[in-house]
Biotite code that builds the C-alpha atoms (Angstrom):
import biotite.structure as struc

atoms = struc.array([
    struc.Atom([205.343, -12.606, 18.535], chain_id="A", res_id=1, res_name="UNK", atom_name="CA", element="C"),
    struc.Atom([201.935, -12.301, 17.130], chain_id="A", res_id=2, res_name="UNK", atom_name="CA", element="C"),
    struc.Atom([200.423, -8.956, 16.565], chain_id="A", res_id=3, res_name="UNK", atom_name="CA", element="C"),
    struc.Atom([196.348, -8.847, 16.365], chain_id="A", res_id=4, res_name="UNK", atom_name="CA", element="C"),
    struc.Atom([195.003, -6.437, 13.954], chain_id="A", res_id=5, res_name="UNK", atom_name="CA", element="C"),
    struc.Atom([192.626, -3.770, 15.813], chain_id="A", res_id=6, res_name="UNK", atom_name="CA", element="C"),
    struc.Atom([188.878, -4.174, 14.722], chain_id="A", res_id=7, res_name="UNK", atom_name="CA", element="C"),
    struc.Atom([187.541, -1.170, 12.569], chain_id="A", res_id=8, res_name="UNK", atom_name="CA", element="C"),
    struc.Atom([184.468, -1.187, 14.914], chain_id="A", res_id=9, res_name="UNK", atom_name="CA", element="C"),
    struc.Atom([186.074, -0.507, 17.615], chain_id="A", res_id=10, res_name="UNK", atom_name="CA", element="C"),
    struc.Atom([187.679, 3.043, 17.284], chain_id="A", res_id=11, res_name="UNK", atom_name="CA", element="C"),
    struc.Atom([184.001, 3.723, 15.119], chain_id="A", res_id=12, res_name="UNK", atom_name="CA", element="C"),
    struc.Atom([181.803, 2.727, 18.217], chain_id="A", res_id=13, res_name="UNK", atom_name="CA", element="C"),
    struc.Atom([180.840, 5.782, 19.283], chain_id="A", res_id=14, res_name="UNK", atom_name="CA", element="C"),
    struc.Atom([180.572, 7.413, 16.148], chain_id="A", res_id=15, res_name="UNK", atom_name="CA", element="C"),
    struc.Atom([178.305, 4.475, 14.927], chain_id="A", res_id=16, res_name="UNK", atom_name="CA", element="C"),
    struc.Atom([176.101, 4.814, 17.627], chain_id="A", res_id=17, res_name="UNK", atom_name="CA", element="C"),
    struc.Atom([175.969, 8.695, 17.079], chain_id="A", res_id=18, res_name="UNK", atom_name="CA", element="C"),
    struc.Atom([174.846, 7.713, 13.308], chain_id="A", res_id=19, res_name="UNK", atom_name="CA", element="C"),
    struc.Atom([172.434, 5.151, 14.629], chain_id="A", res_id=20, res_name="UNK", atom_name="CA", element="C"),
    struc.Atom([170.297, 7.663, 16.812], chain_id="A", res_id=21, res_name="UNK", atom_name="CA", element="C"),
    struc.Atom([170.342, 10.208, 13.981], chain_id="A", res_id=22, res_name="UNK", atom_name="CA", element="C"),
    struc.Atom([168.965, 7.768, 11.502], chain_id="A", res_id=23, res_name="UNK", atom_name="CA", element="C"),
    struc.Atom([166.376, 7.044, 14.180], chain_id="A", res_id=24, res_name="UNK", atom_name="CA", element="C"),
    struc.Atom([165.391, 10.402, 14.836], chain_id="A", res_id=25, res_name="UNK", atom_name="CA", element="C"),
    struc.Atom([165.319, 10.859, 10.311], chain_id="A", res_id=26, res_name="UNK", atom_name="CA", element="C"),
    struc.Atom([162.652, 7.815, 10.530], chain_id="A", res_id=27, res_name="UNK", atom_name="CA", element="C"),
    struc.Atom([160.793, 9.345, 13.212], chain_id="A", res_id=28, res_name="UNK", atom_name="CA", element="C"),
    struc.Atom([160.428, 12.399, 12.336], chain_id="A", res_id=29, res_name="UNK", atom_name="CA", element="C"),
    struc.Atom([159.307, 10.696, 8.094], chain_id="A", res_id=30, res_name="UNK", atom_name="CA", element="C"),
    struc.Atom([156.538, 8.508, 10.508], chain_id="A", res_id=31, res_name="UNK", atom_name="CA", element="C"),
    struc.Atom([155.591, 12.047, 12.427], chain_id="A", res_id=32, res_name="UNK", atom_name="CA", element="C"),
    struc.Atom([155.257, 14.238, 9.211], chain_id="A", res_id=33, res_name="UNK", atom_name="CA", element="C"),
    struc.Atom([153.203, 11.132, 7.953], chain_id="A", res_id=34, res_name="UNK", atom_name="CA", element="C"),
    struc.Atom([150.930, 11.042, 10.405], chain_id="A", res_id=35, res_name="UNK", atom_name="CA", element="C"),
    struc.Atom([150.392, 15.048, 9.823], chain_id="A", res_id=36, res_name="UNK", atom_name="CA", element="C"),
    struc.Atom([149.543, 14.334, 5.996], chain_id="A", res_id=37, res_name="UNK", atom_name="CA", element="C"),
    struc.Atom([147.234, 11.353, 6.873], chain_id="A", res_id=38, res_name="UNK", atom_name="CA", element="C"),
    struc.Atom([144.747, 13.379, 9.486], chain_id="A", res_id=39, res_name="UNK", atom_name="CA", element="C"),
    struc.Atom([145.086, 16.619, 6.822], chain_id="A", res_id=40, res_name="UNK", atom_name="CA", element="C"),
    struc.Atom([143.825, 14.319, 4.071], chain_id="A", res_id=41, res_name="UNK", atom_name="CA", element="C"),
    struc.Atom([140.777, 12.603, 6.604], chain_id="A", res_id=42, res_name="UNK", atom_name="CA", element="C"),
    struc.Atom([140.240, 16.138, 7.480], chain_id="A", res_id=43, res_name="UNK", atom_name="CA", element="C"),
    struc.Atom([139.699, 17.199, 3.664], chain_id="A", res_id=44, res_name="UNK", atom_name="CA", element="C"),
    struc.Atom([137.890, 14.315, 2.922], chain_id="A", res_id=45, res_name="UNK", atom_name="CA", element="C"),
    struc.Atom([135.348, 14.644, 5.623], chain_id="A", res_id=46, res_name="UNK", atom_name="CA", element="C"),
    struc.Atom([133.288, 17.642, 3.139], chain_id="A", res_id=47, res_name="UNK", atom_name="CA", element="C"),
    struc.Atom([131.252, 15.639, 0.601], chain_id="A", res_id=48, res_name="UNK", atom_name="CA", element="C"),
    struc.Atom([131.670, 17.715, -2.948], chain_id="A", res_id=49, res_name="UNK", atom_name="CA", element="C"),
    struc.Atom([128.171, 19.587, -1.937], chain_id="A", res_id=50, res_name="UNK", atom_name="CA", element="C"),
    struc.Atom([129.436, 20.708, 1.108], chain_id="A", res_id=51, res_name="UNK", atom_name="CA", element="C"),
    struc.Atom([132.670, 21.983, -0.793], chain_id="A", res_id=52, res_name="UNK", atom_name="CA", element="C"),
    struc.Atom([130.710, 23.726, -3.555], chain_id="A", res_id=53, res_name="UNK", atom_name="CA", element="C"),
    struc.Atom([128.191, 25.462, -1.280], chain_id="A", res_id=54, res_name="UNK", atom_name="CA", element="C"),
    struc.Atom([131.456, 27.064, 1.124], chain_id="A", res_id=55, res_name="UNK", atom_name="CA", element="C"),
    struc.Atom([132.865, 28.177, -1.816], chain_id="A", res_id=56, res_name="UNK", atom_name="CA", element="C"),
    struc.Atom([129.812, 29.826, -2.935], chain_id="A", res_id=57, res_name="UNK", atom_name="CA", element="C"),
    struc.Atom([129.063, 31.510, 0.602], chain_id="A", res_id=58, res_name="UNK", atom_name="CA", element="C"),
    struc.Atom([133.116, 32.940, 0.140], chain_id="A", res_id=59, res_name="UNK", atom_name="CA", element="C"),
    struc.Atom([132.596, 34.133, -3.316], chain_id="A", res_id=60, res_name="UNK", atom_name="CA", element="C"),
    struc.Atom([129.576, 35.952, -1.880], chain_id="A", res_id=61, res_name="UNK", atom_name="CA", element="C"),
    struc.Atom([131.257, 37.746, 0.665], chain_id="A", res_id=62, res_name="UNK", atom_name="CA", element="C"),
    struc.Atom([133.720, 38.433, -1.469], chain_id="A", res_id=63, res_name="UNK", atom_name="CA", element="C"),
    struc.Atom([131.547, 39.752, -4.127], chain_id="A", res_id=64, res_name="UNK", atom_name="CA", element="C"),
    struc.Atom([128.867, 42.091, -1.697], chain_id="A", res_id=65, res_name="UNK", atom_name="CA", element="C"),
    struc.Atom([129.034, 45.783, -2.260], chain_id="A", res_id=66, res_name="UNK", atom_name="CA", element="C"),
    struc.Atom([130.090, 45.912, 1.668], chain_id="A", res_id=67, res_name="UNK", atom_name="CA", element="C"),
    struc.Atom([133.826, 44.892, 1.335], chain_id="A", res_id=68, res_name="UNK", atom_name="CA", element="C"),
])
């Protein structure tokens, strides 16, 4: 009488597959939140450093008017 050891993967199959789909929805949501940073940055970029400097000026002047 021979007795054939059970394969590990098999009692694990559908907890493997359970761990696959999480670690697919970890590197999708890492490539979503990357995409985020990547159009905030283009967005940021987009003011040239006189464009910057005369917005900030225009805020510190509302701040600064006798009317606030």
């Amino acid at each position: 009488m021979t007795y054939a050891a059970p394969h590990i993967g098999d009692s694990l199959t559908g907890v493997g597959n359970a761990w696959k789909w999480i670690g697919l929805a970890g590197v999708v949501g890492v490539a979503a939140s990357g995409v985020l940073v990547a159009r905030d940055q283009r967005q940021r970029n987009a003011y040239s450093a006189d464009d910057i400097r005369d917005r900030l000026r225009k805020r510190y002047e509302e701040i600064d008017s006798p009317d606030n």
